[in-house]
N, C-alpha and C positions, 0 to 999 in steps of 0.2 A: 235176159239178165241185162242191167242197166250198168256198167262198170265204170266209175271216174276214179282215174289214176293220175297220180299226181299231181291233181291239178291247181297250179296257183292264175291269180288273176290279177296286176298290178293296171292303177291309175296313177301316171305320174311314178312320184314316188312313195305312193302309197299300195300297200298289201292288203285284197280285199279280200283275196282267197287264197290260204297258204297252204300249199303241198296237203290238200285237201284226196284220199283216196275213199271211195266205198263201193261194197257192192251190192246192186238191189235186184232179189230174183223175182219174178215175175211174178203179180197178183200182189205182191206187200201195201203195210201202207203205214206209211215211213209220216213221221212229223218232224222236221226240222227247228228246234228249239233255241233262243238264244237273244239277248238282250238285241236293242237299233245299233246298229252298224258291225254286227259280227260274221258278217257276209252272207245270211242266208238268201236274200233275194239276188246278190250277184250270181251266187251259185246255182238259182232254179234258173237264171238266165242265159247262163254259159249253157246248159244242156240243152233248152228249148233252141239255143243258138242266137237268142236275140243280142248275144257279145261275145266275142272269141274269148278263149282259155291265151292266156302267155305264155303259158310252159302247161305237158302235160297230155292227156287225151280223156274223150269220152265216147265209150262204145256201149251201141243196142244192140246185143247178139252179134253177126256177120258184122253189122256198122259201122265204121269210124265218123261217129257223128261230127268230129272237132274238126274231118275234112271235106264237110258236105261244100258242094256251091253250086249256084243255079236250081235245077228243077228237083234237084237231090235232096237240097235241102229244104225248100218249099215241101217235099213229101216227107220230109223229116216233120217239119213242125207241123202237118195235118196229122200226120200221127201223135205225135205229142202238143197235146191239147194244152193253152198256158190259160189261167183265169185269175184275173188280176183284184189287187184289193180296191181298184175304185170303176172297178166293173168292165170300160171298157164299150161300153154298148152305143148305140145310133139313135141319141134321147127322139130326135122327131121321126123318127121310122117305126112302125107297132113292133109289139112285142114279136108275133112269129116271122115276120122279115126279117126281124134280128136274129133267131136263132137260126133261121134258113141259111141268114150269110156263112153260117161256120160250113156250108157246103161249097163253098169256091173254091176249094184246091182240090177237090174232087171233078170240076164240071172244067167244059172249053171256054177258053177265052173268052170268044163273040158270047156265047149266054150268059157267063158269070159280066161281061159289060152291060149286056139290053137287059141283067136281073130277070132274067127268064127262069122261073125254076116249076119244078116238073108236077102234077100231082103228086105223085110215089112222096118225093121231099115235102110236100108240104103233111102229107099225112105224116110219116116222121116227127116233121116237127112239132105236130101237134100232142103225139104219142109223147115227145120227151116235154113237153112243156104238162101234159097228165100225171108222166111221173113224177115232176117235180112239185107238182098241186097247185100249177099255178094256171093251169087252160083257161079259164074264164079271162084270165087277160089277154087274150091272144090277137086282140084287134085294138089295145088299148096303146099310147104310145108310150114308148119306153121310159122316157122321162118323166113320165107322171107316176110311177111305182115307187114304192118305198126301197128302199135300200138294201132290206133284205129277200123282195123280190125281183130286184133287179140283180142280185147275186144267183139266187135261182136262173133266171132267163140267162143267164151269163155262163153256168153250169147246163142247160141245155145245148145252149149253141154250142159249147165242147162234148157234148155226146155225139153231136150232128158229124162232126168230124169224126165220127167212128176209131176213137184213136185208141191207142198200145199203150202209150203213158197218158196220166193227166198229174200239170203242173198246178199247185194253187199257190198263188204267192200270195200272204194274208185274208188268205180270203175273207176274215170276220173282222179284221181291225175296225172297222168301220160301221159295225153291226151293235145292234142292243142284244141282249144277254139271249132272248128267246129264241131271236132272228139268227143268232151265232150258231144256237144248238140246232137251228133247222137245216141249215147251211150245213154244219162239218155230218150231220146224219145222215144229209143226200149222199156225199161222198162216199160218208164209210157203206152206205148201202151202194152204189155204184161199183166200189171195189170188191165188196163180198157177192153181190150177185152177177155184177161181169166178168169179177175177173181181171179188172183193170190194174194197171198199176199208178197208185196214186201218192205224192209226194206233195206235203205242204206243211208252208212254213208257218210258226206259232209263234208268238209273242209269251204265252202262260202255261205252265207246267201242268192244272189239272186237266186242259183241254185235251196238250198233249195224250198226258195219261187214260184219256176216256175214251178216245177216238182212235186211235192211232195203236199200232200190235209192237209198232219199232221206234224208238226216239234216238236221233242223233241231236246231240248239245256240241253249237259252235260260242267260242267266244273267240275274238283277234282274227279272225279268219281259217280256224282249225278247229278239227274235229277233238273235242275232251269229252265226248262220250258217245257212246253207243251201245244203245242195249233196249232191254225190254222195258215196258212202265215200272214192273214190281221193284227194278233196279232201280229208278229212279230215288235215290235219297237225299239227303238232305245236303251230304258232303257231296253226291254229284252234281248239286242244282249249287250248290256255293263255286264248284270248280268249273260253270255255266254261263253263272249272273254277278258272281261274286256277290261276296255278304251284303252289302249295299244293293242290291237288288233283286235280293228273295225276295223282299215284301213287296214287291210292283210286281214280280213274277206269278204270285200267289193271287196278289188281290185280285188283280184284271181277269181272273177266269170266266171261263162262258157259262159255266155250270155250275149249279148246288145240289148237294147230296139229294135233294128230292127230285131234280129234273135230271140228272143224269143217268141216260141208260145204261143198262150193264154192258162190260165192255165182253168183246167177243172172246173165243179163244182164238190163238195168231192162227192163221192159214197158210203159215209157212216157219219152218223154224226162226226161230229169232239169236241172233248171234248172242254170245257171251257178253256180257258188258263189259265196255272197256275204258279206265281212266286212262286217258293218253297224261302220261308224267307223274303218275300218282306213284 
């Protein structure tokens, strides 16, 4: 169970994440939904721990993740795997060097310095670079891939880290519509066949609705909804994006009714939906 309890996150004097609580039980797979600047990347941030909480906490099971430091929290964030919207990767190193690096906080120092990594890991990485259909570029360099298989190799190198959670933070904003829907399928098949727990943020409500079993809706920095897709309506996605921004919320979807897969059934109960102030 992934539990964030009150947690706010201030810059200055500004509020990016306000008395923000939920809890994620293991295996979910949560889409964080909500206009630019409603806090969702601060908030995949605070967990991964790439920025402390100001007030508040965040616990994985036993965890107090909000008090990790030093080597505690290095095996915090190898367990929680973060994949970013503009990838992230090492353009002139080949593709499976890249995903091999997501094994550094597993290995010793001296090897993970002289990049010494083992057979066993390199077949690994080859297996998750198969998974993801992209092996044939396994020796090509990173930076000469398209964008939405440099998002793939980006999603391998976070499997490499054998992690508990996986964070996406936009994963597709920067994707064409095919490349989006290949992207959020890896995950949602990573979550349904590992097991993993996976959390990523959305920009568009039918993506949400396709891929995802749970959608939390932030706007201002606070949670105004949570609940299942079928919940999602019209007054929730207005108490979201506001009326001024359904229709950028709609249009930018990744999917059309003919390319979109059937969505699963949840593999975990899904809470009641909740208007917060409704």
């Amino acid at each position: 169970m992934l539990e964030i309890s009150q947690v706010t996150r201030r810059f200055g004097t500004n509020v990016a994440v306000d008395n923000v609580t939920i809890d994620i039980p293991e295996g979910q797979m949560v889409g964080v939904i909500g206009a630019s600047g409603a806090g969702k990347s601060t908030l995949l941030r605070m967990i991964n721990r790439l920025i402390d909480t100001t007030e508040g906490a965040i616990r994985f099971g036993d965890t107090d993740v909000s008090a990790l430091r030093g080597q505690k929290l290095r095996n915090w964030q190898r367990d929680c795997a973060m994949i970013f919207q503009q990838f992230n990767l090492v353009p002139r190193l080949d593709v499976l060097t890249n995903v091999m690096l997501g094994r550094l906080n597993h290995r010793s120092s001296v090897a993970s310095l002289l990049n010494i990594f083992s057979d066993q890991e390199r077949a690994m990485a080859i297996a998750a670079l198969e998974r993801l259909g992209i092996e044939r570029a396994a020796m090509q360099r990173a930076g000469t891939l398209s964008g939405g298989q440099q998002q793939r190799v980006a999603i391998a190198r976070a499997l490499m880290q054998q992690p508990k959670v996986i964070l996406a933070d936009e994963p597709i904003a920067s994707l064409d519509p095919r490349n989006a829907q290949i992207v959020m399928q890896s995950l949602r098949d990573i979550n349904r066949n590992d097991g993993i727990t996976v959390v990523t943020n959305l920009h568009t409500l039918d993506t949400a609705r396709t891929f995802c079993e749970r959608i939390i809706g932030m706007q201002a920095g606070r949670v105004v909804f949570d609940g299942g897709p079928d919940d999602l309506t019209e007054a929730a996605a207005r108490s979201i994006y506001g009326a001024d921004g359904l229709e950028e919320a709609f249009s930018e979807a990744v999917t059309s009714t003919s390319l979109a897969p059937a969505r699963p059934a949840p593999a975990t109960e899904t809470p009641k939906p909740a208007l917060v102030g409704a």
